[in-house]
C-alpha positions as CSV (number, residue, x, y, z in Angstrom):
1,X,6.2,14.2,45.3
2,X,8.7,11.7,43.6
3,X,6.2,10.2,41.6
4,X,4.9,13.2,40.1
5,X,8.6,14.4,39.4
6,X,9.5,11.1,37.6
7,X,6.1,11.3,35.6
8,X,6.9,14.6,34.7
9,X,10.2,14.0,33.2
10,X,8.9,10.4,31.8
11,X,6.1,12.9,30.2
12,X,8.8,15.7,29.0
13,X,11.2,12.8,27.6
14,X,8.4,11.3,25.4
15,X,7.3,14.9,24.2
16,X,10.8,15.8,23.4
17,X,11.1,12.4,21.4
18,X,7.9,12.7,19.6
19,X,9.0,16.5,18.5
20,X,12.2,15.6,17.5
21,X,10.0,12.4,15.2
22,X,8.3,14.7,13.8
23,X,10.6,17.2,12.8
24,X,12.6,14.2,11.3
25,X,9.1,12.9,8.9
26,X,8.6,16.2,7.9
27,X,11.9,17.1,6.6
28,X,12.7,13.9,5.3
29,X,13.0,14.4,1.2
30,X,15.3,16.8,2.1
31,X,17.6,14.8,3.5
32,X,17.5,12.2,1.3
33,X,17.3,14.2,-1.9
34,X,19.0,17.7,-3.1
35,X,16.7,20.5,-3.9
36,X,14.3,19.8,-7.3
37,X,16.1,23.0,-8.3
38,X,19.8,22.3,-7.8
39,X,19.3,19.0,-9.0
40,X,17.7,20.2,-12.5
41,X,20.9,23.1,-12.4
42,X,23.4,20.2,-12.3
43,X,23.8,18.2,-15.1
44,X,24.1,14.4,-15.8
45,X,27.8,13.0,-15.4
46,X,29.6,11.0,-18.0
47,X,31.7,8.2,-16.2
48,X,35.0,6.6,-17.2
49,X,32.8,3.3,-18.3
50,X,33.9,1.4,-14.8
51,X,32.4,-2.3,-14.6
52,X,29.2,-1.7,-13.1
53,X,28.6,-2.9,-9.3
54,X,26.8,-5.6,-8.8
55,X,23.2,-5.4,-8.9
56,X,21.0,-8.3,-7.4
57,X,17.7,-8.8,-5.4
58,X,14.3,-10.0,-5.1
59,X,11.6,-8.5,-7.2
60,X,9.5,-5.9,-6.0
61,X,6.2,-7.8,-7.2
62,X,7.4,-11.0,-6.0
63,X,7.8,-12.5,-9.3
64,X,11.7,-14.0,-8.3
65,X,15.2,-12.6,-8.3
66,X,16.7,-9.8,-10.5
67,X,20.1,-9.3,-11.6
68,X,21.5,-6.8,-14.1
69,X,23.6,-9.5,-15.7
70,X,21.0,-10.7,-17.3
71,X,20.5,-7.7,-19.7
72,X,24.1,-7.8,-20.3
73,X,24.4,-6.9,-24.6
74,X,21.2,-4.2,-24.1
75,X,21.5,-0.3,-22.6
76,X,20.1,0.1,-19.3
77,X,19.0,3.1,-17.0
78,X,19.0,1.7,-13.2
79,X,17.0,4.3,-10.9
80,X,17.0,4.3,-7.7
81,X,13.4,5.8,-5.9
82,X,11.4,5.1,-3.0
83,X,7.9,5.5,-2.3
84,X,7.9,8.5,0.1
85,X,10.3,10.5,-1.7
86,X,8.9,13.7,-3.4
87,X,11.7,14.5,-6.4
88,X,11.0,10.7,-7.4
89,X,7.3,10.8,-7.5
90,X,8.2,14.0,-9.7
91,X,10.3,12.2,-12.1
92,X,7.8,9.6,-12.1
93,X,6.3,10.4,-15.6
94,X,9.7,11.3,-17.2
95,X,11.2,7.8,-16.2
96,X,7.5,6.6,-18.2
97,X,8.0,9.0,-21.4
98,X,11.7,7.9,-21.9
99,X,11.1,4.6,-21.5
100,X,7.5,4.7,-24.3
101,X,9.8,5.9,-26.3
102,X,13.1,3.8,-26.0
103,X,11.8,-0.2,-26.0
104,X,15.2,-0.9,-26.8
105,X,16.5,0.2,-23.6
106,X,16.1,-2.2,-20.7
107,X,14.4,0.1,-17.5
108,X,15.9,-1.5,-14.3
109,X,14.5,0.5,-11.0
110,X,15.3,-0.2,-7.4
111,X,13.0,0.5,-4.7
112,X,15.0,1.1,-1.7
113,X,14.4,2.1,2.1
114,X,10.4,1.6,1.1
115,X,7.7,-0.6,2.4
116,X,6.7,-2.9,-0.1
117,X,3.2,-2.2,-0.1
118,X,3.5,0.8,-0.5
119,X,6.1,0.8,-3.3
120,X,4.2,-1.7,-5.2
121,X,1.2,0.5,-5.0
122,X,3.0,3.8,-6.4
123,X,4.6,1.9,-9.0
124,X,1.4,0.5,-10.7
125,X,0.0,3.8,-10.2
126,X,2.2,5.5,-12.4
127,X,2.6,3.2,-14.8
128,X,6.1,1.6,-14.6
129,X,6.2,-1.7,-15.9
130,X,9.5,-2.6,-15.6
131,X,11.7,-4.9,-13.7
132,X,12.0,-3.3,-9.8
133,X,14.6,-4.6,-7.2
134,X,13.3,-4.4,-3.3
135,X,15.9,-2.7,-1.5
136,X,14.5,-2.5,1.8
137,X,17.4,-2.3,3.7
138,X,19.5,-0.6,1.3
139,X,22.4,-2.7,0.5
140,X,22.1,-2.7,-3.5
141,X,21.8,1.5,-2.9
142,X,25.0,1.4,-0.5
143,X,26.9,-1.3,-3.0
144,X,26.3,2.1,-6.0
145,X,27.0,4.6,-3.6
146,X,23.7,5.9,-4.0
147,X,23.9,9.2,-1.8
148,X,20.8,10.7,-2.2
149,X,17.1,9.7,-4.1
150,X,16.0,9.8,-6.9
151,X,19.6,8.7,-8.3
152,X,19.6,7.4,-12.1
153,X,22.9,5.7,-13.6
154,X,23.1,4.8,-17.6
155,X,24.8,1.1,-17.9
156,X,26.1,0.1,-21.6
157,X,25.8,-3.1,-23.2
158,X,29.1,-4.3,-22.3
159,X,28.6,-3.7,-18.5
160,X,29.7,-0.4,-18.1
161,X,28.7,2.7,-16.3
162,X,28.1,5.7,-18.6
163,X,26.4,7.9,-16.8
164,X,24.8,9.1,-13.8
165,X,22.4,11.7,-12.3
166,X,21.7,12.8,-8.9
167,X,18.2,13.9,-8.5
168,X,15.6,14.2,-10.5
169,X,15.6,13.7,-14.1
170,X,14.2,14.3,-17.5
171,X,13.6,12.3,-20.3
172,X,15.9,14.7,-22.7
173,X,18.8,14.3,-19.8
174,X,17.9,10.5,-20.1
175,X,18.0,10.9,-23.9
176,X,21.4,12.4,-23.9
177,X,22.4,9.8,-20.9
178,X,22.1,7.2,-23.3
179,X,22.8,8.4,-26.6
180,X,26.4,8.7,-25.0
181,X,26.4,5.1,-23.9
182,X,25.5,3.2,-27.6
């Protein structure tokens, strides 16, 4: 009888567990990310030009280390996305348009709280061609305060933050992001 009442809870505990899992996977982009909607209602930021934080890593395609510094004297947009999140695979082709059309702004992304298969896989399939940090564990997305995903920022040549956007956005926000940081 003692067995069968210690399987039973051991059986109720792991069912509980596994609910609560899934629950957790399917709700996930919410968390992490603000409704498409709100985010699209609230407009980019302009920033007091701050120094940047640092921004450092290993490639997502393994070519070698990163570092913003090194496009120090150009405009850059930093995005932060992962894999699994819905608004970024939404803004996916926006970050693409903006970027087709502005060669003279340096496109920095960081992949963050992603598997690198994975991430590697969704970037090639959309067509970003551009540097990507590997964030796996989220220190470069802690070190911006990064709250939420997708999460876009607008750098100026001097170092400087400019701008920043919370959620998904659009290459005429990105547009406007910049023109306000040359």
């Amino acid at each position: 009888m003692r067995r069968a009442l210690i399987a039973l809870a051991a059986i109720a505990a792991v069912s509980g567990l596994a609910g609560v899992l899934v629950v957790g996977l399917a709700n996930q982009d919410a968390v992490t990310a603000p409704p498409a909607a709100a985010a699209f209602l609230s407009p980019p930021t302009t920033v007091n030009a701050e120094p940047a934080p640092p921004l450092a890593g290993p490639a997502l395609d393994g070519t070698g280390p990163i570092d913003l510094a090194t496009y120090r004297g150009r405009v850059v947009v930093v995005n932060f996305w992962a894999s699994w999140c819905g608004p970024c695979r939404d803004e996916a082709p926006e970050l693409v348009s903006f970027a087709k059309a502005h060669p003279e702004v340096q496109m920095l992304s960081v992949n963050t709280e992603d598997a690198g298969p994975a991430a590697r896989d969704f970037a090639g399939k959309v067509g970003w061609s551009w540097p990507h940090v590997f964030d796996p564990q989220a220190a470069v997305k802690n070190a911006w305060a990064v709250g939420g995903l997708p999460s876009t920022f607008v750098v100026d040549a001097e170092g400087r933050l400019r701008a920043r956007k919370l959620g998904p956005t659009t290459r005429e926000e990105l547009d406007a992001m910049v023109a306000g940081a040359a």
